[in-house]
N, C-alpha and C positions, 0 to 999 in steps of 0.2 A: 504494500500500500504506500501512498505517501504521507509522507511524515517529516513536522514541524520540530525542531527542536531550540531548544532555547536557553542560551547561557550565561551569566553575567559573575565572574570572576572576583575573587577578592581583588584583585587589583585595583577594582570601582572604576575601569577604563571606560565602559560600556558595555550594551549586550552586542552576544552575536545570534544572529539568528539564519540557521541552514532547513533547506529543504530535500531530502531527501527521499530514493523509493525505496525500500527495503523489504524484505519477508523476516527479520529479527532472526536470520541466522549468516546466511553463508552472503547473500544476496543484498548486495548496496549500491546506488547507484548517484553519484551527488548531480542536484537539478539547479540549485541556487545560493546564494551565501548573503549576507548582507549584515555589515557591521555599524551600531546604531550609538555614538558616543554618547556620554553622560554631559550635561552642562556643569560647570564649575558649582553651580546651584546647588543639583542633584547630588554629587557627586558629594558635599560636603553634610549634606543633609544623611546621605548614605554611612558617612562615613563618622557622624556623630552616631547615628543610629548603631553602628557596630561597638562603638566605645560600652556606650550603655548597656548593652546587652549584656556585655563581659563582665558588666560587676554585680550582675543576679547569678544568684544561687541556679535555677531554673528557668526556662522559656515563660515568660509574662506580656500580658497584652497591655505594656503604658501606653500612652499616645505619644511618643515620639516614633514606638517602634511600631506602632499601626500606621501612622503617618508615610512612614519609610516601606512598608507593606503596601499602600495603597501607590505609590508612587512607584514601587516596584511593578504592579500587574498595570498600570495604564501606560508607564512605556511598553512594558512587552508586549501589550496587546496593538500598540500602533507599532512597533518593531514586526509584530505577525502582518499584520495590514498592508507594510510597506514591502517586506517578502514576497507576499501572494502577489503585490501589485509589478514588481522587478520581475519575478517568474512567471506572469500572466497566464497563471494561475486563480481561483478561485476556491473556499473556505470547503464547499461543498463536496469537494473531489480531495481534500484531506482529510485522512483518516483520524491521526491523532497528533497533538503537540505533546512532548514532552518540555514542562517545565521546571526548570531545575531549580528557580528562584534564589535569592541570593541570602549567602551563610551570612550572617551575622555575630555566629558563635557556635564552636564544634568542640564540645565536649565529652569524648565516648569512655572518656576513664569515669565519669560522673554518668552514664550511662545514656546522653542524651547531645542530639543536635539540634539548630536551630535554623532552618530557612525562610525566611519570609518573603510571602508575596501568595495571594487566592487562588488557588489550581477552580473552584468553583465560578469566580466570577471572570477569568478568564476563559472558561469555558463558554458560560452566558455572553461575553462581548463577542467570540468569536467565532460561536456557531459551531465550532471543534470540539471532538472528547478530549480530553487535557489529564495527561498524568501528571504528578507531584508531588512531593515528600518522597523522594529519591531514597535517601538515607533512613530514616528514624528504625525501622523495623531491622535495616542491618544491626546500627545502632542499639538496641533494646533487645536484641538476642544476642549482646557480646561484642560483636565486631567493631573494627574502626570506622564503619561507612562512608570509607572513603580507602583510595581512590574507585569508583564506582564505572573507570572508561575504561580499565584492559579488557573487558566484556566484548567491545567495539574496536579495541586493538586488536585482540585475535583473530576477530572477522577478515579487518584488512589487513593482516600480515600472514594469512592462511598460507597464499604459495609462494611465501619466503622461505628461502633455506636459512636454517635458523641454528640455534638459540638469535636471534634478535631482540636488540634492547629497544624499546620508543620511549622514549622521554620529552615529558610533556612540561615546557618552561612556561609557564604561568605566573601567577603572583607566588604559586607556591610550585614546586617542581616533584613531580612524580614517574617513577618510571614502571613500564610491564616488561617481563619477560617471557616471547611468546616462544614456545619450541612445539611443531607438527601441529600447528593450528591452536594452540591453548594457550591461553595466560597463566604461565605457573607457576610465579611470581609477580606481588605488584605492592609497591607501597609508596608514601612522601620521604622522598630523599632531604629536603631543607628547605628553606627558603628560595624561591627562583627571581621572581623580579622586584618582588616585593620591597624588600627591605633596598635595594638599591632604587627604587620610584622613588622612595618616603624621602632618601637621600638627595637625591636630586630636586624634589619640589623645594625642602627647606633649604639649601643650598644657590637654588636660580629660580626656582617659580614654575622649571618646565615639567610635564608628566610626565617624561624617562629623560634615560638615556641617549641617545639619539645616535643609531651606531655606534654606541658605544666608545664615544671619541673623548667623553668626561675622565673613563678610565683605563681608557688607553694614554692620556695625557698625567697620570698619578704613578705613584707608586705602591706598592702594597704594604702596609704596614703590619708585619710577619709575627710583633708582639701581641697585637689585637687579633690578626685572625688567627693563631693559636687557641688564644683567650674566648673565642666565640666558637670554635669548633670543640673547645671543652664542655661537653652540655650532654647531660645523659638522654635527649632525644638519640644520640651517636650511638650510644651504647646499646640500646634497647634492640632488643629482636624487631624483625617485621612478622606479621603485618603490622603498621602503624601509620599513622598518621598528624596532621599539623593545625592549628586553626594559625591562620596567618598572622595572627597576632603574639603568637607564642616566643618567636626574636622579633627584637626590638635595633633599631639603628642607634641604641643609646652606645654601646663600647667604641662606638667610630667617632661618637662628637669630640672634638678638640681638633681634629684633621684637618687639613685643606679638604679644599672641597674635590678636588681630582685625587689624592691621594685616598679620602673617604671611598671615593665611588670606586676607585680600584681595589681597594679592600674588600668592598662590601662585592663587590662583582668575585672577588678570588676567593672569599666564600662559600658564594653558590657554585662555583666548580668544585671545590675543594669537598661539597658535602653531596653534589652526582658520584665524584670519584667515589669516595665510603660509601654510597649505596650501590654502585657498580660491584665494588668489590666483592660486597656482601650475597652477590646474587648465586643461587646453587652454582650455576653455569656459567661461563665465560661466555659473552655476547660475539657475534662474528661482527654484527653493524650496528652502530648507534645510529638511530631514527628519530629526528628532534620535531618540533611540534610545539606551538605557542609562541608568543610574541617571545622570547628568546629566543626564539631562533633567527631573529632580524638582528640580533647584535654579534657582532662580528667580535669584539673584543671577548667575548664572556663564550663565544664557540671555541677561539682559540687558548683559552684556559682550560676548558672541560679538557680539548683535546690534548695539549700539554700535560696533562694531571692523570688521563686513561689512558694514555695509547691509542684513543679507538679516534676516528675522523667523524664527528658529527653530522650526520646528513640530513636536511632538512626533507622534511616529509614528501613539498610539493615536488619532488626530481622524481615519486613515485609513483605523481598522478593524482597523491591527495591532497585536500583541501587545510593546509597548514591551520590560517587563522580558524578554519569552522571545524576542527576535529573533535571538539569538545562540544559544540555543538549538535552536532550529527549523530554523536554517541546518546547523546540523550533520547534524540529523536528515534535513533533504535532500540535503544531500552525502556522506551514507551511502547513500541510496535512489541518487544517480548511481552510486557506488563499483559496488554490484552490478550496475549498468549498463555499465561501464566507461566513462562520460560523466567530462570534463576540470572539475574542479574550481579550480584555477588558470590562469590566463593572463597572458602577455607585459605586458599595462596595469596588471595587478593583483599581481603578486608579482616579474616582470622571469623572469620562466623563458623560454626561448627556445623555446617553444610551449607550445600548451594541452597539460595535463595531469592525466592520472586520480590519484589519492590515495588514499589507507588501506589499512590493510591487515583484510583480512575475519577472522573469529573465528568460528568455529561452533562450537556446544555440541558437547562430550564426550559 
């Protein structure tokens, strides 16, 4: 069928939104992509709204974070509108969205996550059955629910000769490892762009990096990133996972601001490498994916730091910026199938497991 999926990052960059045909197994075919920025408005409003969350005990409905909820589902649902209208397509002849809605706060050692935004009233604006709450049920049987897309990596890495790594640089960076069509590992290796955005907004005002030319122009400061790679996130077995708030750019303030962004960039290599390392199997190809994979400074760390040469996803045909996108929109299409979107290698749930909850128009 086709299928909408829908994703919006800790980053708080914007959504992306892919259309895809899929049957939620072997079968995928990408139709359209469209990426939908946040205004500096949203975007802060977004990002007070994640503050707050972090300092409850549990998920609670204040009105900041219904505020942030309700501004969540009326961009995605004009973010869907503006999709169908690029793929001249229409709502009728889509089967399902998948909505992933935005984390606010990911808690699974306290047994719980949070994403906000109405899988029902997006439903109701856009005429589509709408899956949502991705995670909670991984989440509340044990697991870390998250990372939730090696499900949709084994699909498209089925006729790779493998072990194959893809690594998804995001605000927070996680990798799978597929071997014979499986994901048989998957977990958050560290921080990916995160902590280096936060750096550069306080630093110049811009939302990244930009080619990575801030810390290609730095040094690394080898006292500090020591000091930040010491953190028993490192230590812990996989499966595991991160809420994006868990490092902080506080160990880099005193820096120049290029010597900062070079540190905080040879971090996030430094902590792919340890999750490389950590994997059963030695990967033949690293397959990158996320807006890290635009910076050139921070590919050629990883690959300095592993051995392996980062290869950006689209040289395979796929859709770099909307692979997290697209993943949702298939693990919606399983959802109505009742097909296991999380597994034992990939989130540590103690079996494979269906996810989301369905929404059907009013």
């Amino acid at each position: 069928m086709l299928a909408i999926g829908l994703m919006s990052g800790t980053s708080l960059d914007g959504i992306d939104a892919a259309l895809i045909e899929t049957d939620g197994r072997r079968a995928v075919r990408h139709i359209a992509f469209r990426g939908e920025p946040y205004s500096d408005a949203a975007r802060a409003q977004l990002a007070e709204a994640t503050t707050l969350a972090l300092t409850y005990p549990r998920p609670r409905a204040s009105p900041p974070l219904v505020a942030a909820g309700e501004l969540i589902t009326r961009t995605h649902a004009l973010a869907v509108q503006k999709l169908l209208r690029d793929a001249g397509a229409v709502a009728g002849e889509v089967g399902v969205i998948g909505f992933h809605g935005q984390t606010v706060a990911h808690r699974p050692d306290r047994r719980w996550t949070w994403q906000i935004g109405d899988g029902q009233v997006l439903a109701d604006v856009t005429g589509i059955n709408t899956v949502a709450d991705f995670r909670s049920a991984d989440v509340a049987a044990g697991g870390q629910g998250a990372p939730l897309i090696p499900v949709y990596h084994a699909a498209l890495a089925a006729g790779l000769d493998g072990p194959v790594a893809i690594l998804n640089l995001g605000g927070v960076a996680n990798v799978t490892l597929v071997e014979e069509g499986e994901a048989v590992a998957a977990f958050d290796t560290g921080p990916a762009n995160g902590l280096i955005d936060s750096w550069v907004e306080q630093e110049s005002g811009a939302r990244f990096d930009r080619d990575g030319a801030l810390a290609a122009a730095g040094r690394i400061d080898e006292t500090v990133l020591t000091a930040m790679l010491d953190h028993p996130f490192f230590a812990a077995p996989y499966p595991k996972s991160l809420d994006r708030n868990d490092f902080t750019i506080q160990p880099a303030r005193g820096l120049a601001a290029a010597d900062g962004a070079a540190t905080l960039t040879a971090f996030t290599a430094a902590s792919v490498a340890e999750g490389l390392a950590s994997l059963p199997r030695t990967p033949q190809r690293l397959l990158v994916a996320g807006g890290g994979r635009h910076n050139p400074t921070l590919l050629r760390m990883i690959a300095a730091r592993t051995g392996l040469v980062p290869q950006p996803v689209d040289e395979l045909g796929w859709h770099g910026d909307g692979l997290e996108a697209e993943g949702f929109a298939y693990m919606a299409v399983r959802t109505l199938d009742g097909l296991p979107i999380s597994f034992p290698g990939t989130t540590g749930v103690p079996r494979p497991m269906a996810g989301g909850t369905v929404f059907r128009p009013r």
